[in-house]
C-alpha positions in Angstrom: -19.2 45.2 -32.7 -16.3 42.7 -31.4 -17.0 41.5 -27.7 -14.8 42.9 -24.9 -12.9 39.7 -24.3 -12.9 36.9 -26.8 -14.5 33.9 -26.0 -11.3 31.9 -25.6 -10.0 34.2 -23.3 -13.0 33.9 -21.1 -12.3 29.9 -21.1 -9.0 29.6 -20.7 -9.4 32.7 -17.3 -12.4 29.9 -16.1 -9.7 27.0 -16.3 -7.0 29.0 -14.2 -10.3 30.1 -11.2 -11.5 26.5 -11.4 -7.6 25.1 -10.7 -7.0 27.5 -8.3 -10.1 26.8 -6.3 -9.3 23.2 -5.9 -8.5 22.2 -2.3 -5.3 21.0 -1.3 -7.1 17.7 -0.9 -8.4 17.7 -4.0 -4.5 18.2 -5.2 -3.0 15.9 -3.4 -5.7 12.9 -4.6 -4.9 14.4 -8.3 -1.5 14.4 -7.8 -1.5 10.6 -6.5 -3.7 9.9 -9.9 -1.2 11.2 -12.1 1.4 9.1 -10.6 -0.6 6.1 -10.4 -1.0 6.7 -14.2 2.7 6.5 -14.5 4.1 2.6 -14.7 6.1 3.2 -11.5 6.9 -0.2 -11.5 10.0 0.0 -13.7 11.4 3.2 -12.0 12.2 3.1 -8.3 12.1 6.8 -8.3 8.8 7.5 -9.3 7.7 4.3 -7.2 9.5 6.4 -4.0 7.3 9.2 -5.2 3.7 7.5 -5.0 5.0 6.2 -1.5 5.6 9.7 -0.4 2.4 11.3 -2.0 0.9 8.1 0.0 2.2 8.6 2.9 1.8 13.1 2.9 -2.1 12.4 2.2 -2.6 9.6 4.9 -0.8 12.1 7.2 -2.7 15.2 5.9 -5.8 13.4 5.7 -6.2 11.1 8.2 -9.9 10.7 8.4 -10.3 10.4 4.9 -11.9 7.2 3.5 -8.6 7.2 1.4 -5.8 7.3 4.3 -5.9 3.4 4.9 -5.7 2.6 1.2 -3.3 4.5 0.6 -1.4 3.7 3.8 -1.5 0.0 2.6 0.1 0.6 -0.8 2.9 2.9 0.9 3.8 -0.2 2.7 3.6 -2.4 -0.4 6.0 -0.1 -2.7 8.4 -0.1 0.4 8.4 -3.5 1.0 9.5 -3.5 -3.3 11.7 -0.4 -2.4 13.8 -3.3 0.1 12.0 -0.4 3.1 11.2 -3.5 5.1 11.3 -1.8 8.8 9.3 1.0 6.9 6.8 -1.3 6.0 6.6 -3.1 9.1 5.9 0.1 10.9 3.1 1.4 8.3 1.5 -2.0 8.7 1.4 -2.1 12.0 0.2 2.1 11.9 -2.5 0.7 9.9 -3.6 -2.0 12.0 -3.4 0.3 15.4 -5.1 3.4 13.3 -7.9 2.1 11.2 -8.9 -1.5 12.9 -11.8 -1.8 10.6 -10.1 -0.8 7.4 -10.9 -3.0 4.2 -6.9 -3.3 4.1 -6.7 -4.8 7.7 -6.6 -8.5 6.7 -4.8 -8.0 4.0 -2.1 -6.0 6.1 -2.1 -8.8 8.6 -1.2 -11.6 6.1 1.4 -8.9 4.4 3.3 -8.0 7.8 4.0 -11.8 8.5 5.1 -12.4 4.9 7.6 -9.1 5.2 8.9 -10.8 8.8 9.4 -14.1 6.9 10.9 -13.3 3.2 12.6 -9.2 4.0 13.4 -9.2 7.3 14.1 -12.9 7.8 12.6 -13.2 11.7 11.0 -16.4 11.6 9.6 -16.9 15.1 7.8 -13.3 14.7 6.5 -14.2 11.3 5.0 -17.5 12.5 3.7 -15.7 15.4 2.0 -13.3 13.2 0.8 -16.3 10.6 -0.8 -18.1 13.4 -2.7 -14.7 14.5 -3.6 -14.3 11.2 -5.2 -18.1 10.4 -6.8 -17.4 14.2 -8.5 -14.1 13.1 -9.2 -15.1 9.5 -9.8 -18.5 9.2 -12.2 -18.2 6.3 -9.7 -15.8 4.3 -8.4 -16.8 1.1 -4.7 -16.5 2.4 -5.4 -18.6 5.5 -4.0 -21.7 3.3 -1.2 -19.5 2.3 -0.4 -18.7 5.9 -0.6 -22.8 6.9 1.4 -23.2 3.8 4.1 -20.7 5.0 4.4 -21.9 8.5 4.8 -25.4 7.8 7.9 -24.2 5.7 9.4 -21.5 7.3 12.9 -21.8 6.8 13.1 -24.2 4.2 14.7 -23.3 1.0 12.2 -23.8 -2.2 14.4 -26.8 -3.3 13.2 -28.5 0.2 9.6 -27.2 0.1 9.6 -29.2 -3.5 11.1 -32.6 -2.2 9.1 -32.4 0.8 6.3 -32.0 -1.6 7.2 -35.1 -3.8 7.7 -37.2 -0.9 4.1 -36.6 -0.3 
C-alpha cells in the first residue's frame, strides 16, 4: 500500500509553512544576509541596496540590538555612495538615538573624518576631532584624530615635507 502523500511532498509542504511563518524581522535580517553575502563593494547598486535594507530595519526595528549596527554601516556605504549629508545625518541619528551603542565612538571619529575629507568644513571637523580626543582619549583613533587636526587643510604633499622636516 503507497502512502497518501509521498514523503517528498510532505518536505517540500514543511519548507513553504516554515518560510511562511518567518517574521517580517526574521526577513528583513535574512534579506540583509544575503546581501551582505554579495561583494557590494564593486556595484554601487547593490551597495545602495544594503543601505536601504539598513536603513528599513533600523527604522522597523528600532529597539533591536541590530538597529545601531546597522545604522552605522548605512552611514559608511553612503559616505562611499558620495551621500555625505546622508551620512552626517545618520551619524549624528546614531549618536542622539543609541548613546551607548558599541558604534558610538566609532561614529564619532567617522563624522569628523566625513566633515574633513567629503564635505570639506574644516572648523566643524576640528570641532568634532577635539570632542572626540576629549571623550576618547584612550581610543585607538585618538592619534589619528591629533594627526588630522594638526593637518587640516594641508595637501598630502605638505603633510609629507612637514614630516621630513621633522
Amino acid at each position: 500500500m503507497k502512502p497518501l502523500i509521498p514523503a517528498a511532498t510532505l518536505f517540500i509542504i514543511g519548507l513553504f509553512v516554515f518560510a511562511a511563518c518567518q517574521s517580517p524581522k526574521e526577513k528583513a535580517l535574512k534579506n540583509i544576509k544575503g546581501l551582505e553575502s554579495n561583494d557590494s563593494a564593486f556595484s554601487n547598486e547593490l551597495m545602495g541596496q544594503l543601505k536601504t535594507a539598513y536603513l528599513d530595519f533600523a527604522k522597523a526595528y528600532p529597539d533591536d540590538e541590530h538597529a545601531p549596527e546597522f545604522m552605522f554601516k548605512a552611514a559608511q556605504r553612503a559616505i562611499v555612495l558620495e551621500q555625505a549629508n546622508e551620512a552626517v545625518q545618520l551619524l549624528e541619528e546614531l549618536k542622539s538615538k543609541y548613546p551607548k551603542a558599541t558604534q558610538i565612538e566609532d561614529a564619532s571619529f567617522l563624522l569628523a573624518y566625513t566633515y574633513e575629507n567629503n564635505l570639506n568644513e574644516l572648523n566643524k571637523a576640528q570641532e568634532l576631532y577635539q570632542d572626540f580626543i576629549k571623550k576618547y582619549p584612550k581610543s585607538e583613533l585618538a592619534e589619528d584624530a591629533k594627526f588630522a587636526m594638526d593637518n587640516l587643510g594641508k595637501t598630502p604633499e605638505e603633510i609629507i615635507a612637514n614630516g621630513d622636516d621633522e
